[in-house]
C-alpha positions in Angstrom: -32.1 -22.4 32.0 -30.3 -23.0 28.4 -33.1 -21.0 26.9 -32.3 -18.4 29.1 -28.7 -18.3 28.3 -29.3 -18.4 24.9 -31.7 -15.8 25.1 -29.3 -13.5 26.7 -26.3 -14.8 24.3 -28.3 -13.7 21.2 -29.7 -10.3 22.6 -26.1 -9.9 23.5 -24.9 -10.6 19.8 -27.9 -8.2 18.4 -26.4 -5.3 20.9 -22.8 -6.3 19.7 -23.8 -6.0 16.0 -25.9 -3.1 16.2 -23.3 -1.2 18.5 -20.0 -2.1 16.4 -21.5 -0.8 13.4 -22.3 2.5 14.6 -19.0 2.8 16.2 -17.2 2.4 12.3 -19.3 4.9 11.0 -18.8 7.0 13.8 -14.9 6.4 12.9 -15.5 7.6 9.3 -16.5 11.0 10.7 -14.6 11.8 13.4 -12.1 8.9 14.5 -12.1 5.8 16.7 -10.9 7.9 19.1 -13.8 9.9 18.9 -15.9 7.0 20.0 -17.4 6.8 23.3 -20.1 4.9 25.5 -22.3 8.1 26.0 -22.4 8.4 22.0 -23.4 5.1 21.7 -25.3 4.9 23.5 -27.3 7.6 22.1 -27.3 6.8 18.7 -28.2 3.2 19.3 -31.1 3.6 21.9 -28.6 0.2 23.9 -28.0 1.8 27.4 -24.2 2.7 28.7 -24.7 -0.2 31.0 -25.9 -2.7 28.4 -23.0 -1.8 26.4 -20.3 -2.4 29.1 -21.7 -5.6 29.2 -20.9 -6.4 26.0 -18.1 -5.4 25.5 -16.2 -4.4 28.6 -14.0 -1.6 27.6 -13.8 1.4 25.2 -11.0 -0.7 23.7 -12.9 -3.2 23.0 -15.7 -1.5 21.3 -12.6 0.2 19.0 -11.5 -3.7 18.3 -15.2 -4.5 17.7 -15.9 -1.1 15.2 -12.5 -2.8 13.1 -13.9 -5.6 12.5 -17.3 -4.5 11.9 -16.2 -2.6 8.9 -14.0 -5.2 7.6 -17.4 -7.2 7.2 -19.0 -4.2 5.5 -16.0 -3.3 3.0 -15.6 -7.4 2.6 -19.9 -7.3 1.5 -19.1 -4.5 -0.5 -16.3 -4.3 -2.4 -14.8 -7.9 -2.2 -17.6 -10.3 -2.4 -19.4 -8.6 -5.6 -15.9 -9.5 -7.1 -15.4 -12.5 -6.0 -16.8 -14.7 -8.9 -14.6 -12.8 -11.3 -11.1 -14.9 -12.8 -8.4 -14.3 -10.7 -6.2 -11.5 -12.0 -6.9 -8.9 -14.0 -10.5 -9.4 -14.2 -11.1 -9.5 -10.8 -9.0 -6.6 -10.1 -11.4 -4.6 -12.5 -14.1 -6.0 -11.1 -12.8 -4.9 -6.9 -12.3 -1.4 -8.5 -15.6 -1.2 -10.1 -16.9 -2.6 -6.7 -15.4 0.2 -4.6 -16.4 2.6 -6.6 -20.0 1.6 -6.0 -19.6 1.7 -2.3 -17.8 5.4 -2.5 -21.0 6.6 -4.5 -23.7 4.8 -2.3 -21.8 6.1 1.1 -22.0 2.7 2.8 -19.8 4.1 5.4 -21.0 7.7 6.4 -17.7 9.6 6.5 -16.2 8.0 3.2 -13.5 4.9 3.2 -13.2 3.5 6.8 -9.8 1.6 6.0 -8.4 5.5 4.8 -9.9 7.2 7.6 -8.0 4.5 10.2 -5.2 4.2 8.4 -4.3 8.1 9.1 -5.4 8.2 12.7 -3.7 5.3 13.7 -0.4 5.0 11.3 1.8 5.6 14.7 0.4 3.6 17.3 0.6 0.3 19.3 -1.8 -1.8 21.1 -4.9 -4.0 19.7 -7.0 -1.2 18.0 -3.6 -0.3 15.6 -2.8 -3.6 15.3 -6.8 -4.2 14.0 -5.7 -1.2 11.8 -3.0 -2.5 10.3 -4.4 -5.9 9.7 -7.5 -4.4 7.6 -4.7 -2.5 5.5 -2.2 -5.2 5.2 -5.9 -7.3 4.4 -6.6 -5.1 1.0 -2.8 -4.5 0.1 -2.3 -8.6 -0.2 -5.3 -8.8 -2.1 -4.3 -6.6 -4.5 -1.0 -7.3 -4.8 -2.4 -11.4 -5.4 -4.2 -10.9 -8.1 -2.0 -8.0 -9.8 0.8 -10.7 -10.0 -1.8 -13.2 -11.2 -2.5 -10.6 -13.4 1.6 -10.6 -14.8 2.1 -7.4 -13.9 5.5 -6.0 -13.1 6.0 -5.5 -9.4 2.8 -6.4 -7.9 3.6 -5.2 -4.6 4.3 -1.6 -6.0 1.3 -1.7 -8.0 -0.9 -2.6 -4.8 0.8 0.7 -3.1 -0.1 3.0 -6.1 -3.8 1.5 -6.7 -4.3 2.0 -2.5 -2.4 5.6 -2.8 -4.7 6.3 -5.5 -7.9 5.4 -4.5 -7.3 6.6 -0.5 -6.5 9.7 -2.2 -9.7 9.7 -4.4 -12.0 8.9 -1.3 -10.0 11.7 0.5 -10.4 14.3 -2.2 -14.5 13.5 -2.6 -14.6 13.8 1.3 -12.9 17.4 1.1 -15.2 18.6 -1.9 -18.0 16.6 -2.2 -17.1 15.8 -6.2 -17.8 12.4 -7.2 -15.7 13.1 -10.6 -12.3 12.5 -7.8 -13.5 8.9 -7.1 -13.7 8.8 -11.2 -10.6 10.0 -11.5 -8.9 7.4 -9.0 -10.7 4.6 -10.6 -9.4 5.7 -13.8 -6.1 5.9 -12.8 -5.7 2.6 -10.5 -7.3 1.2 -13.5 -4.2 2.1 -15.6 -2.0 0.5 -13.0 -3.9 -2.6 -13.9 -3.3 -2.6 -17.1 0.3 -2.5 -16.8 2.0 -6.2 -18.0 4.8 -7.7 -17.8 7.5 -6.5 -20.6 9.1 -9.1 -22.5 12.4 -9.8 -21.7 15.1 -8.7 -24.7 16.5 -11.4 -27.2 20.4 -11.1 -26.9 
């Protein structure tokens, strides 16, 4: 009977995996709202019915796609940078990192944590709140290791280097030109370089 159980707990986890993935690429192209069982479904080869299983509720799966692509941008963006000093050097290192997952289109419709960030800016419930927790996620990290990095007002900087590379991901999206991803990595890059002025001698 356990093997049963834990035969149907790991097939469960496969379909889980499998499914939630597919649903934050789906939400690259065309939303989390945009995400359905059918579509799933579909894409997956799991049936509608073996998918309600899983997870129970449209809802749900939304929740699930969040943190499947916190996972994914974690693998490929934060880890490669992880082993770098705290600071400056790792902050070069994260931008380097998401430029590399921009150019190899890990997600299919460009940035996940910009695409969400739009659709769900001015919402409630569990799905925003999954949102905002992924953005509030990369904002902290950044603005850690810019003040490790003695730069003036961390927090600011963390809101310019997001601005600027949200607005590079969006721009490559809208044109298909790589040299807008260059561009925002150049430019974030400069907010890195910022330090700390020395205070004045009276």
């Amino acid at each position: 009977m356990t093997k049963t159980v834990d035969g149907r707990r790991a097939r469960g986890d496969v379909t889980r995996a499998l499914v939630a993935r597919e649903a934050a690429m789906t939400a690259t192209v065309s939303g989390l709202d945009s995400i359905t069982v059918g579509g799933l479904a579909a894409a997956t080869g799991v049936s509608k019915s073996g998918i309600l299983t899983v997870f129970g509720s449209r809802e749900n799966i939304q929740v699930a796609a969040v943190a499947a692509a916190r996972r994914i941008f974690r693998d490929a963006v934060v880890a490669p940078a992880w082993g770098a000093m705290p600071g400056g050097d790792r902050l070069v290192a994260l931008l380097d990192a998401w430029l590399t997952y921009q150019r190899e289109e890990v997600f299919t419709g460009g940035c996940f944590i910009t695409a969400t960030s739009v659709e769900y800016g001015h919402r409630d419930g569990p799905v925003a709140e999954s949102v905002r927790r992924l953005k509030r996620e990369w904002l902290d990290l950044l603005a850690a290791d810019l003040a490790a990095a003695g730069h003036p007002d961390p927090q600011d900087g963390a809101f310019r280097i997001d601005a600027l590379l949200a607005g590079a991901s969006t721009m490559r999206q809208l044109f298909g030109d790589d040299a807008e991803l260059d561009r925002g990595h150049r430019l974030a890059a400069e907010v890195v370089a910022e330090r700390r002025r020395p205070r004045r001698k009276h």
